[in-house]
FIGUZA-659485 format. One record per residue (C-alpha): residue number from 1; residue in one letter; x, y, z negated. Coordinates in nm, 3 decimals. Last residue first. Layout:
FIGUZA-659485
ATOM pos code       X       Y       Z
ATOM NUM    A       X       Y       Z
...
//
This chain:
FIGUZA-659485
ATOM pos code       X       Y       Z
ATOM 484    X  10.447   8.908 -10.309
ATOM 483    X  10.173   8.993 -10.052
ATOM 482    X   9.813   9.003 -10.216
ATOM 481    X   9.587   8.729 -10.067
ATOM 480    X   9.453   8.654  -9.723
ATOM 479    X   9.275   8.304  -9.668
ATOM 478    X   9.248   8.213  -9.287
ATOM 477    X   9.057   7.949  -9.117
ATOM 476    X   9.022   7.800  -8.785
ATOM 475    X   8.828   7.779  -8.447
ATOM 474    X   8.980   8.095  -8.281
ATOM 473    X   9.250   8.257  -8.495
ATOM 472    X   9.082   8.548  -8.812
ATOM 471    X   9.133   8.815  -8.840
ATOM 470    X   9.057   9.065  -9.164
ATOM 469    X   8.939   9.416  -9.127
ATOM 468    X   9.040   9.573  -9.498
ATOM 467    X   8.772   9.739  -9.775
ATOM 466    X   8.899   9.862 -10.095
ATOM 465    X   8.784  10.238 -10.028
ATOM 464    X   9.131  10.387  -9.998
ATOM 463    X   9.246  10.089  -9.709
ATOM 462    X   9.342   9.779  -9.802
ATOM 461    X   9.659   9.677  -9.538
ATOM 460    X   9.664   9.330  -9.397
ATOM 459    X  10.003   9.151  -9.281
ATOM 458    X  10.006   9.041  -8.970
ATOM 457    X  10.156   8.657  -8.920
ATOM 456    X   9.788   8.502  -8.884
ATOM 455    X   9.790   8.116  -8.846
ATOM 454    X  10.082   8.111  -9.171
ATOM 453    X   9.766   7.965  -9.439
ATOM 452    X   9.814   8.228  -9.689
ATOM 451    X   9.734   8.520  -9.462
ATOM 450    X   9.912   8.795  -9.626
ATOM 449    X   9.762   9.131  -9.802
ATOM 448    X   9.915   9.445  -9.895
ATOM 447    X   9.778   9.671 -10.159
ATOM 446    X   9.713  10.013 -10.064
ATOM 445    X   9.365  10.052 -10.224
ATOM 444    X   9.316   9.738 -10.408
ATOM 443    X   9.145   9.930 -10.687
ATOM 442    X   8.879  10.015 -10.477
ATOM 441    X   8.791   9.654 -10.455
ATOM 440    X   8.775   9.340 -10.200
ATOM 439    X   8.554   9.480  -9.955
ATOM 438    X   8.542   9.276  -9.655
ATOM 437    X   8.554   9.394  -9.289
ATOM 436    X   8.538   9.099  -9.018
ATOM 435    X   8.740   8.964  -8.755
ATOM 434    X   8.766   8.761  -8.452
ATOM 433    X   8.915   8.482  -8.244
ATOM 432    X   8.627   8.281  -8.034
ATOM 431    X   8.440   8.052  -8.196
ATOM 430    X   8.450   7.809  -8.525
ATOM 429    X   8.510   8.070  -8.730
ATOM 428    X   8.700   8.141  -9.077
ATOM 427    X   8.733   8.417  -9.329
ATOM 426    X   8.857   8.371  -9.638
ATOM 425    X   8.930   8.708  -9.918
ATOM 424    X   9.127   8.607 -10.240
ATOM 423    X   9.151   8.722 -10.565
ATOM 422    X   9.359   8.671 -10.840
ATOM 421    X   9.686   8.812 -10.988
ATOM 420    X   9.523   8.922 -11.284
ATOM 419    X   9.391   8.599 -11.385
ATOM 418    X   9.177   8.582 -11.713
ATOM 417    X   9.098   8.955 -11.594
ATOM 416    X   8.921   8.774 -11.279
ATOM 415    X   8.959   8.783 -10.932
ATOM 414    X   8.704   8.967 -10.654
ATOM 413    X   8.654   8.616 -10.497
ATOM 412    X   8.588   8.703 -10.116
ATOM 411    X   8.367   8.575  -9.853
ATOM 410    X   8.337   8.478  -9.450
ATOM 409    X   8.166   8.357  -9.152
ATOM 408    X   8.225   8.376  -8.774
ATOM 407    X   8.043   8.192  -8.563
ATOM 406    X   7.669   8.272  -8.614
ATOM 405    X   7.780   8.633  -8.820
ATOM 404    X   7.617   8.754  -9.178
ATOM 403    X   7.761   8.524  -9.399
ATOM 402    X   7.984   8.752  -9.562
ATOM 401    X   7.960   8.657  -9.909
ATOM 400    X   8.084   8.802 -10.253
ATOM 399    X   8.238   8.597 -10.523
ATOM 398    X   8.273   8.728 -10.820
ATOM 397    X   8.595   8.599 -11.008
ATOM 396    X   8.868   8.336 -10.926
ATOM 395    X   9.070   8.185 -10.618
ATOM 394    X   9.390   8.298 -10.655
ATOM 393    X   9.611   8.087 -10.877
ATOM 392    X   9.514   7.708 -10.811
ATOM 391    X   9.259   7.764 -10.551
ATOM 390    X   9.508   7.924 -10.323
ATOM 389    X   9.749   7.639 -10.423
ATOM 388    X   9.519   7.426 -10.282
ATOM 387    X   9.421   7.591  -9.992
ATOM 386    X   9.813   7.635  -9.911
ATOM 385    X   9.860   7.245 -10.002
ATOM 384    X   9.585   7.146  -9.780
ATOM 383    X   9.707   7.207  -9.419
ATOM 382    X  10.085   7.089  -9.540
ATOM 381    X   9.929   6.785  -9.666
ATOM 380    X   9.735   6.638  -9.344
ATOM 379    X   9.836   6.336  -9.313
ATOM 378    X   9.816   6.141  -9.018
ATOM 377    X   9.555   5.872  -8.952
ATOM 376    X   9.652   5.560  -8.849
ATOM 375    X   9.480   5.308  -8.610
ATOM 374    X   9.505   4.989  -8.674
ATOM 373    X   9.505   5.003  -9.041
ATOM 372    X   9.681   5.295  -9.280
ATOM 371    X   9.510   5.668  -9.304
ATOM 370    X   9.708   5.984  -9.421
ATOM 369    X   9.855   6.106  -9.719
ATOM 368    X   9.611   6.431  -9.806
ATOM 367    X   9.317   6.362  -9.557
ATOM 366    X   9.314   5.970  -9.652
ATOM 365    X   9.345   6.061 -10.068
ATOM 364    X   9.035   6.285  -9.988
ATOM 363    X   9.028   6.595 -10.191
ATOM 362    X   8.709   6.627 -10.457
ATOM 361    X   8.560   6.991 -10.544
ATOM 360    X   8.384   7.067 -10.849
ATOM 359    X   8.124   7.274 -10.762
ATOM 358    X   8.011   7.645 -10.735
ATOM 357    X   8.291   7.913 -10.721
ATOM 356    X   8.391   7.959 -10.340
ATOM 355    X   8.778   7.852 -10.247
ATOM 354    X   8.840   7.458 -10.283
ATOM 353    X   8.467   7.333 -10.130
ATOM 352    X   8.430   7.595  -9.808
ATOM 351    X   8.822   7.598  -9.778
ATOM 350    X   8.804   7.214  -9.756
ATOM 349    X   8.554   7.220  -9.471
ATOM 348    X   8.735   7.520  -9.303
ATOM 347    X   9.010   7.354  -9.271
ATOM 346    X   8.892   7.003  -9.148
ATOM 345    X   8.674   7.134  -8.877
ATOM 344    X   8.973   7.056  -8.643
ATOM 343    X   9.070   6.738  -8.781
ATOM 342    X   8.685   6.604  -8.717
ATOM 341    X   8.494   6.535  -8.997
ATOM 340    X   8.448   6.164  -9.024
ATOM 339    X   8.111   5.987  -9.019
ATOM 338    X   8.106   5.621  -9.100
ATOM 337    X   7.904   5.494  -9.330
ATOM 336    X   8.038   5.137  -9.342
ATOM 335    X   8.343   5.162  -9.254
ATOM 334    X   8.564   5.225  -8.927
ATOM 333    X   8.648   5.609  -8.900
ATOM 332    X   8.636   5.691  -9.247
ATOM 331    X   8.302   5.812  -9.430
ATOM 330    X   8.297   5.490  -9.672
ATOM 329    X   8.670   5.602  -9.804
ATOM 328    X   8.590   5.941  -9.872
ATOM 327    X   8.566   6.314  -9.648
ATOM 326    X   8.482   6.639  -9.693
ATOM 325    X   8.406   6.661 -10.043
ATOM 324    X   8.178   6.846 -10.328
ATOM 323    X   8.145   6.723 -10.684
ATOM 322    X   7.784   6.843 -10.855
ATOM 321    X   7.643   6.881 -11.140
ATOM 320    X   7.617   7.258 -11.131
ATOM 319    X   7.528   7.438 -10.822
ATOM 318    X   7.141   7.333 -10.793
ATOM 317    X   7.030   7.436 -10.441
ATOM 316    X   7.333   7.528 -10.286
ATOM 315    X   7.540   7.281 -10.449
ATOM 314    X   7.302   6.975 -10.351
ATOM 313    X   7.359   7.078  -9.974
ATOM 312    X   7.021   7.107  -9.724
ATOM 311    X   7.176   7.422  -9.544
ATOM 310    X   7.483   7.516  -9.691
ATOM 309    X   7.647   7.508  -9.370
ATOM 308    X   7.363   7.750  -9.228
ATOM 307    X   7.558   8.080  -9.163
ATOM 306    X   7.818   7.868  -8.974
ATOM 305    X   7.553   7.835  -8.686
ATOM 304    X   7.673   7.483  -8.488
ATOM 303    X   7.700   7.575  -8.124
ATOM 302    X   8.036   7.634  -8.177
ATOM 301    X   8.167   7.342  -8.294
ATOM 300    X   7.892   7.052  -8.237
ATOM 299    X   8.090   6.756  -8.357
ATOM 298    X   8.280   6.906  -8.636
ATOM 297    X   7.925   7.139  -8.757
ATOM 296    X   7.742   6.814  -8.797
ATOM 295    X   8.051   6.619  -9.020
ATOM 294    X   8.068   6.936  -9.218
ATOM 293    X   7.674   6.927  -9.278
ATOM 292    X   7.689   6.557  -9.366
ATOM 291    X   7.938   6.597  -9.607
ATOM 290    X   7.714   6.895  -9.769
ATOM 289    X   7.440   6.675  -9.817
ATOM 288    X   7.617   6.393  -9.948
ATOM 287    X   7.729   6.619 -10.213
ATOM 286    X   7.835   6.363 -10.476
ATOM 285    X   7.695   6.378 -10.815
ATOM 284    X   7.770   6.471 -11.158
ATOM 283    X   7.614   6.348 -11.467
ATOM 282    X   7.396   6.395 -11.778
ATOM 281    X   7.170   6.628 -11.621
ATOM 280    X   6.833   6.477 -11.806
ATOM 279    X   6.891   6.159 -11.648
ATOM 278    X   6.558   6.164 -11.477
ATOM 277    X   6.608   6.543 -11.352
ATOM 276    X   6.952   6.454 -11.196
ATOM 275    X   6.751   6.186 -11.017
ATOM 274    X   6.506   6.422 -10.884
ATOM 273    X   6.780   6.690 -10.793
ATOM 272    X   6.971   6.378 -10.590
ATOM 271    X   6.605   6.327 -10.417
ATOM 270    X   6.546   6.653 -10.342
ATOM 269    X   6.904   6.737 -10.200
ATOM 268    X   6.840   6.421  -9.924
ATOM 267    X   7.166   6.319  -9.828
ATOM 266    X   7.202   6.022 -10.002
ATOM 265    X   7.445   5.796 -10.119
ATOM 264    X   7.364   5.815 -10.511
ATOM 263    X   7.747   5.783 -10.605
ATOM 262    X   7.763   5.927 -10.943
ATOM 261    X   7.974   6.119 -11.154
ATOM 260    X   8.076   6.078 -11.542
ATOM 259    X   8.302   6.241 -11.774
ATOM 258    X   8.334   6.191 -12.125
ATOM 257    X   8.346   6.515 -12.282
ATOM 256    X   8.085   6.368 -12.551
ATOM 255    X   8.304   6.161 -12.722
ATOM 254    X   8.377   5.815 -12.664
ATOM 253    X   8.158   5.583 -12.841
ATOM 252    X   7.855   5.855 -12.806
ATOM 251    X   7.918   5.891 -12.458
ATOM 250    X   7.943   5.549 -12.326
ATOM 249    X   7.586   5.512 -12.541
ATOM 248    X   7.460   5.790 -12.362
ATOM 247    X   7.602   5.740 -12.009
ATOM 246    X   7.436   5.383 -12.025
ATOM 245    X   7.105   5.521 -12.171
ATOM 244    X   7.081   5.756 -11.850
ATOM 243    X   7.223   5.463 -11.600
ATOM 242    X   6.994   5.228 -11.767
ATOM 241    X   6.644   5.384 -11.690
ATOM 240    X   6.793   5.496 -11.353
ATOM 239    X   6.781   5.136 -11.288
ATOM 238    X   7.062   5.039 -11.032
ATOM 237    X   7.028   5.070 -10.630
ATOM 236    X   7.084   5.494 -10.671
ATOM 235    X   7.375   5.419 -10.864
ATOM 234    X   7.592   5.251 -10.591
ATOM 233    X   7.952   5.343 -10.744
ATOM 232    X   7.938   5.532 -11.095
ATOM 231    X   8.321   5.749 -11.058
ATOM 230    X   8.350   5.673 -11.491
ATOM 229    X   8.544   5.917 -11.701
ATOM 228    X   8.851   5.990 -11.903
ATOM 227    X   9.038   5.643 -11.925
ATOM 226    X   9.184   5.525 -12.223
ATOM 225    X   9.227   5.178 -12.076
ATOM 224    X   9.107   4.929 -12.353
ATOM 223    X   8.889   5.199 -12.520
ATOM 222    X   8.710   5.311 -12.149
ATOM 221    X   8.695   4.908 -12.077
ATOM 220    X   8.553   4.797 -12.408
ATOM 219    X   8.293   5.029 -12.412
ATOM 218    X   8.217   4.934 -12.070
ATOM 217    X   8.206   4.561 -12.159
ATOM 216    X   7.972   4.593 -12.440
ATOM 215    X   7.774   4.847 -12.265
ATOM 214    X   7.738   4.546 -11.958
ATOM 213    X   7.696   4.297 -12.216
ATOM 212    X   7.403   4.463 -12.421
ATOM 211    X   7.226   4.525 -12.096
ATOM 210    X   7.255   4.191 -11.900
ATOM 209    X   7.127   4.004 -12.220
ATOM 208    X   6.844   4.238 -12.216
ATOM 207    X   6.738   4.126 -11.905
ATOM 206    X   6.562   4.455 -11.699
ATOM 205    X   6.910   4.570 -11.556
ATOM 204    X   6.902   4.273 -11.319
ATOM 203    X   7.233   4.241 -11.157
ATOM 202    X   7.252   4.210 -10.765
ATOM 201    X   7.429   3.853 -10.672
ATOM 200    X   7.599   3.964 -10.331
ATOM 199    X   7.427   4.320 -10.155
ATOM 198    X   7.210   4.568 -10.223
ATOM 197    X   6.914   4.512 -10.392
ATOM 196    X   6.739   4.754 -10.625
ATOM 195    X   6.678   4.938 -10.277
ATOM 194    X   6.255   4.964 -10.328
ATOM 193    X   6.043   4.996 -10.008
ATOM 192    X   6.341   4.994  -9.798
ATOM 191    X   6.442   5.344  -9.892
ATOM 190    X   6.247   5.365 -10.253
ATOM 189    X   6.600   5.479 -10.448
ATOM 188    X   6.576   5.298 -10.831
ATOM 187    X   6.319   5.368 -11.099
ATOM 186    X   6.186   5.012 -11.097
ATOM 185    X   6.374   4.702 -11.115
ATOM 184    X   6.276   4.417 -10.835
ATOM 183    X   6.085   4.127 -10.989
ATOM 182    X   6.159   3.893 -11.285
ATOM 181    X   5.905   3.902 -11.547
ATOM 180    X   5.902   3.531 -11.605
ATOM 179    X   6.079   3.420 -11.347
ATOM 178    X   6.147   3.470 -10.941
ATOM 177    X   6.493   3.552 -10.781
ATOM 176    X   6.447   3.772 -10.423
ATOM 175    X   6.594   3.648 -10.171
ATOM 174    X   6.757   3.875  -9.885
ATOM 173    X   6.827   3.607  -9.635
ATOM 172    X   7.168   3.434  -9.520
ATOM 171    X   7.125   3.024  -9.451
ATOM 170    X   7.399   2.754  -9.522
ATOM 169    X   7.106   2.532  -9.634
ATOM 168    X   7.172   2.392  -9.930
ATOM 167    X   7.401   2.717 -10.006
ATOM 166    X   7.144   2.948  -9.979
ATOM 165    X   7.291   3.328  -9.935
ATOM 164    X   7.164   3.649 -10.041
ATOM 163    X   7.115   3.686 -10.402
ATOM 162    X   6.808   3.866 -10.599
ATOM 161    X   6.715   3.912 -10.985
ATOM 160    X   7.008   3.831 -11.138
ATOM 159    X   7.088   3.752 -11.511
ATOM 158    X   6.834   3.480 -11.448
ATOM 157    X   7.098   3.290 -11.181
ATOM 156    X   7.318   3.246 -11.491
ATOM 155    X   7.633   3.504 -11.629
ATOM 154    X   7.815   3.322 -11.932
ATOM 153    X   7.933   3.571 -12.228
ATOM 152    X   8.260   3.451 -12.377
ATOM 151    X   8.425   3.812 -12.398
ATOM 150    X   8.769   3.948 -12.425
ATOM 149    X   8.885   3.620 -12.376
ATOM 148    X   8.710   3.409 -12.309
ATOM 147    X   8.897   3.148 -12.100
ATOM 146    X   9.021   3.366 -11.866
ATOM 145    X   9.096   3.191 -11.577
ATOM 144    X   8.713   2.985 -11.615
ATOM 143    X   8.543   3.285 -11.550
ATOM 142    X   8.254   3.104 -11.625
ATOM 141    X   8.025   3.326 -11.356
ATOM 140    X   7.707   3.105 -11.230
ATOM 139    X   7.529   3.286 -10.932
ATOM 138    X   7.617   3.110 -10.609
ATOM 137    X   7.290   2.991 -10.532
ATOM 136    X   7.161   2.635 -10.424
ATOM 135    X   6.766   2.763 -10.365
ATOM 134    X   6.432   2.618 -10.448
ATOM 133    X   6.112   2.742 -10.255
ATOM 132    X   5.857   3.012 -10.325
ATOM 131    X   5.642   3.059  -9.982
ATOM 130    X   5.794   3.335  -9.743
ATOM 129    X   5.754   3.650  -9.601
ATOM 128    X   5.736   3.855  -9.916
ATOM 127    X   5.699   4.208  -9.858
ATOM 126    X   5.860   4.466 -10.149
ATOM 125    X   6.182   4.432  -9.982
ATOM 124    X   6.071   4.619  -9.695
ATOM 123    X   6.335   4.615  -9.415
ATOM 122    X   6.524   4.277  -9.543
ATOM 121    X   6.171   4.133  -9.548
ATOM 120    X   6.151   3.934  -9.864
ATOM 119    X   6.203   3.568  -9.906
ATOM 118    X   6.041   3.428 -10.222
ATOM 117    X   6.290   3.240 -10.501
ATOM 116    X   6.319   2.911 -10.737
ATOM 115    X   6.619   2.811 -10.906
ATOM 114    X   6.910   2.575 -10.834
ATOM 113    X   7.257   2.687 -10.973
ATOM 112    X   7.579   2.730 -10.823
ATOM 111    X   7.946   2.739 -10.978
ATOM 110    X   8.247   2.983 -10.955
ATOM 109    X   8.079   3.283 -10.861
ATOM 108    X   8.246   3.544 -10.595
ATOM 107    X   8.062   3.842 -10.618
ATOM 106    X   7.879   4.066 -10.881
ATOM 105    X   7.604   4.321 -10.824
ATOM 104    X   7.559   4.638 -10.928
ATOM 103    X   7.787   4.749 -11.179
ATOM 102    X   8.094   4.844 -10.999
ATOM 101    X   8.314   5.136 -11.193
ATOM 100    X   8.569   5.375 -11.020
ATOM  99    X   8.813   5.475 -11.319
ATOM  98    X   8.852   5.834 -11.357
ATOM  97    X   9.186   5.958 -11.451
ATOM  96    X   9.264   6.332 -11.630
ATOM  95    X   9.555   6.487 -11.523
ATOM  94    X   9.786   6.652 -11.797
ATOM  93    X  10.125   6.497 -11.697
ATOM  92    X  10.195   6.257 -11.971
ATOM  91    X   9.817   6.167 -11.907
ATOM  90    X   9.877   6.078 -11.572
ATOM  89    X  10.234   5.850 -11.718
ATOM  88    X   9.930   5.697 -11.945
ATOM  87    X   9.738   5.619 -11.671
ATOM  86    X  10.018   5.487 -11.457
ATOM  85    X  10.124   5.278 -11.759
ATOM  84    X   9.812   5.166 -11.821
ATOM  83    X   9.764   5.076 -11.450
ATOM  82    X  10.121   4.870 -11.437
ATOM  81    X  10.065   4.662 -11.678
ATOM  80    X   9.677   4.589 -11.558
ATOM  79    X   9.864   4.439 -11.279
ATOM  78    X   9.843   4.599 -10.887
ATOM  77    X   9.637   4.762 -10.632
ATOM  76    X   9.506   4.471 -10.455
ATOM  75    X   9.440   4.294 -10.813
ATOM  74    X   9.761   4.142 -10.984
ATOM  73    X   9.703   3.762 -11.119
ATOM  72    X   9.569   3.596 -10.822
ATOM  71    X   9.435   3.335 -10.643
ATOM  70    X   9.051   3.410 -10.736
ATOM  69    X   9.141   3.417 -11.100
ATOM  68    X   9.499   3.397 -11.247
ATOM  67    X   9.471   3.672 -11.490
ATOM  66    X   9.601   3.999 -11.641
ATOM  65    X   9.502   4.244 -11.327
ATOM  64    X   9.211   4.431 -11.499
ATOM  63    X   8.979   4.092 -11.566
ATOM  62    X   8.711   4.254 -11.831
ATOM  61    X   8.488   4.310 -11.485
ATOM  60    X   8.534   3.948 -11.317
ATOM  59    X   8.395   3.935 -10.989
ATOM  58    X   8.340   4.261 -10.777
ATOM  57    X   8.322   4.278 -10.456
ATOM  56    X   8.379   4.641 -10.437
ATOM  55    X   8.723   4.614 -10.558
ATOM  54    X   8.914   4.679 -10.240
ATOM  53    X   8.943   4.334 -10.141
ATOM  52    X   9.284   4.241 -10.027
ATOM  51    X   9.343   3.981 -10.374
ATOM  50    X   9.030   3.839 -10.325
ATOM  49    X   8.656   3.806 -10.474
ATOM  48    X   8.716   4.105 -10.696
ATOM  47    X   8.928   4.135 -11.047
ATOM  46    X   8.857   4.514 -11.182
ATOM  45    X   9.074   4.834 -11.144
ATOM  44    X   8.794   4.950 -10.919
ATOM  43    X   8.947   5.283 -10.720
ATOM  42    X   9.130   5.589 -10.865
ATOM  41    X   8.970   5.919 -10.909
ATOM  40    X   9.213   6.162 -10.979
ATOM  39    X   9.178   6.490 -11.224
ATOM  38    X   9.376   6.794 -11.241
ATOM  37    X   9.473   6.829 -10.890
ATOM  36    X   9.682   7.214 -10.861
ATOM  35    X   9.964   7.186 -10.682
ATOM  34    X  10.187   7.083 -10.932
ATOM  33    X   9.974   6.787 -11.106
ATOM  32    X   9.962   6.641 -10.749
ATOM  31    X  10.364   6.649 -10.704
ATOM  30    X  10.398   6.547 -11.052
ATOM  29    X  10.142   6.266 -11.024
ATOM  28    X  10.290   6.063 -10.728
ATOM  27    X  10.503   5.850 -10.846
ATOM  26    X  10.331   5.724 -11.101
ATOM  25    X   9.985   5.704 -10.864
ATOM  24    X  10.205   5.489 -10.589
ATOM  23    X  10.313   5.254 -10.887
ATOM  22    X   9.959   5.207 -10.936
ATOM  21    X   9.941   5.133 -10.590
ATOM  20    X  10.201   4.886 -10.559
ATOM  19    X  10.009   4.565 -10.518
ATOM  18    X  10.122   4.517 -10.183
ATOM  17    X   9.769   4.523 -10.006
ATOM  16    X   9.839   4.769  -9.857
ATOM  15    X   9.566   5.103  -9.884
ATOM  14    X   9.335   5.076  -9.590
ATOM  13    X   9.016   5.206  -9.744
ATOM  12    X   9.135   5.502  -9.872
ATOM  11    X   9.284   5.579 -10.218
ATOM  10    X   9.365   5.896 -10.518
ATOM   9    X   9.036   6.028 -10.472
ATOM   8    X   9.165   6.354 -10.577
ATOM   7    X   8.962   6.595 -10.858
ATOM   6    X   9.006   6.944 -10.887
ATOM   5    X   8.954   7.199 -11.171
ATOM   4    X   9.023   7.563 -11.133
ATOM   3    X   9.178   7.691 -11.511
ATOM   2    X   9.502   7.828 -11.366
ATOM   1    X   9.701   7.942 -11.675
//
């Protein structure tokens, strides 16, 4: 029984707006649960400011597609009818689902309210660059579509501590909210001088009210949806103070296998390990570090030194806790943090996160199915399936690198007794063609190998010591395994 795990970020940025995407996931899940994806990440299930939003601007969080707010019943992706059912149909199918959660900030209020604020320098938010003055700020949420249900709790300008847009005066500023206690929260990322604030109405995790309601409503959520983890969005702008007792109480409602991982956007391995530190190791993180290195070795090809990929990654430095990609929805061409791997790095990037041992890795719904919006991306299935199904039945046991060559690098996974079939040597280079001897194991003597990917057609022969020259195609990848 293949026992690799592998998550899919089952959406990209320009999935329709046809409300069909849960049906997309039904239909779907066989395929993925055949070739080896265990887990998908899907993306906020919660009411935002408009039907096309993706869910990042968040408005009503216990609103999952069952009421008319903002002009809508269904949410971009569709009703909350049809996400149980695609959750329970993932279930059916023995992949796990992890719901993408927004706790930041909260968009789209129905009223305003007048309070008092300072300007703060959008660089430095800890300089104020302006007198207190009165606002007109959209932070009142009634939620006036639902009625109550589920929860009658009443969000108020001091359930915020910062907003960005004046209403009296049609003006756009970072403003920070003032009251009794009310600054930025500590314990968050210090870029800008402290990056509590983000964008829209940001939360304030120092109000208890805030607290209690937010576990209330998570608690609520995982029960209501039977989910099997969180995907944290934005958690290095949100009190690290909460996020560890927020994965504690989740935890202790749900059961401790729970699963949680956290975007803390950036690439700095220090600062992730820090974090991790803080919250005792009670989540996952994204490899930033290690996207950033793909996207780097893409643009320079052969002048980038292969040796050094790992360079600066969270998995080289502390291999557990953490999810490795290539690619997600803010790294598309076109968003926000833009930096795609180019297509023809894109083999080797997801051989370097599906075939070594460390990491859970994380394929991109845009690199599987392809890109939407004005200018579509292709596909790039039959690339990954191979890799996947390599990591599905062959890649298991010690792992011994090769990484001993500028442009061409390599390593083998000596298999397992849990998987007798197993092992698997890759080499790949972003040069020239070439080659390099591995040793796989004496007791391989004679076996013969196959390049799983189709770019080499010559079989491989392991000679009496277990060792075997394997080539590799200029600027590409190949995983040999044994024949038949």
């Amino acid at each position: 029984m293949p026992s690799n795990y592998t998550m899919m970020q089952f959406f990209e940025w320009h999935v329709p707006n046809d409300g069909k995407h849960w049906q997309r996931l039904q239909e779907h899940v066989e395929e993925l649960q055949c070739v080896g994806i265990n887990a998908v990440w899907i993306p906020p299930v919660t009411k935002a400011i408009s039907q096309d939003d993706n869910g990042y601007g968040v408005y009503d969080l216990y609103d999952l597609g069952e009421f008319d707010q903002k002009g809508t019943v269904r949410t971009k992706y569709g009703t909350k009818e049809e996400l149980l059912e695609a959750i329970q149909v993932c279930h059916d199918h023995d992949v796990m689902v992890y719901a993408d959660v927004v706790m930041n900030h909260k968009a789209g209020a129905d009223e305003t309210e007048t309070f008092e604020v300072v300007e703060v320098d959008p660089d430095n938010r800890t300089d104020v660059i302006s007198d207190a003055y009165d606002i007109e700020g959209w932070t009142k949420f009634t939620f006036p579509g639902r009625d109550g249900e589920h929860s009658d709790f009443v969000w108020h300008y001091y359930h915020f501590n910062g907003t960005d847009y004046d209403q009296a005066e049609e003006k756009d500023a970072v403003f920070r909210i003032l009251g009794d206690g009310k600054e930025w929260n500590d314990h968050v990322d210090d870029e800008f001088g402290n990056y509590d604030y983000l964008m829209f109405a940001n939360i304030d995790y120092n109000h208890p009210e805030v607290v209690e309601e937010t576990l209330n409503w998570a608690k609520w959520f995982a029960a209501e949806t039977g989910v099997d983890g969180f995907r944290l969005d934005a958690i290095k702008h949100i009190n690290h103070n909460f996020i560890s007792d927020f994965i504690w109480q989740v935890r202790e409602e749900q059961g401790g296998d729970f699963y949680f991982v956290g975007e803390f956007w950036n690439p700095d391995a220090e600062a992730k390990e820090e974090f991790l530190e803080y919250v005792d190791y009670s989540i996952d993180l994204f490899d930033v570090g290690l996207h950033y290195r793909f996207h780097e070795a893409s643009e320079k090809g052969e002048d980038f030194d292969l040796r050094t990929i790992f360079e600066g990654s969270l998995v080289e430095k502390h291999e557990a806790n953490v999810v490795t990609f290539v690619d997600n929805h803010d790294s598309q061409p076109g968003e926000s943090l833009e930096s795609w791997v180019d297509d023809w790095f894109k083999p080797m990037a997801y051989a370097l996160i599906l075939l070594r041992e460390d990491g859970y890795p994380c394929v991109f719904y845009g690199d599987y199915y392809g890109i939407d919006g004005d200018e579509p991306i292709d596909g790039k299935k039959e690339m990954l399936d191979p890799l996947l199904h390599a990591r599905n039945q062959y890649s298991y046991g010690e792992q011994v690198d090769y990484f001993d060559h500028h442009s061409t690098i390599g390593w083998v996974r000596l298999g397992s007794e849990d998987h007798p079939d197993s092992g698997c040597a890759v080499i790949m280079t972003n040069g020239e063609p070439g080659s390099k001897t591995m040793h796989v194991g004496e007791h391989r003597a004679g076996e013969i190998w196959h390049d799983l990917t189709g770019s080499v057609e010559d079989d491989i022969e392991i000679d009496d010591e277990g060792n075997a020259d394997f080539p590799v195609d200029g600027g590409s990848v190949s995983v040999y395994v044994k024949k038949g």
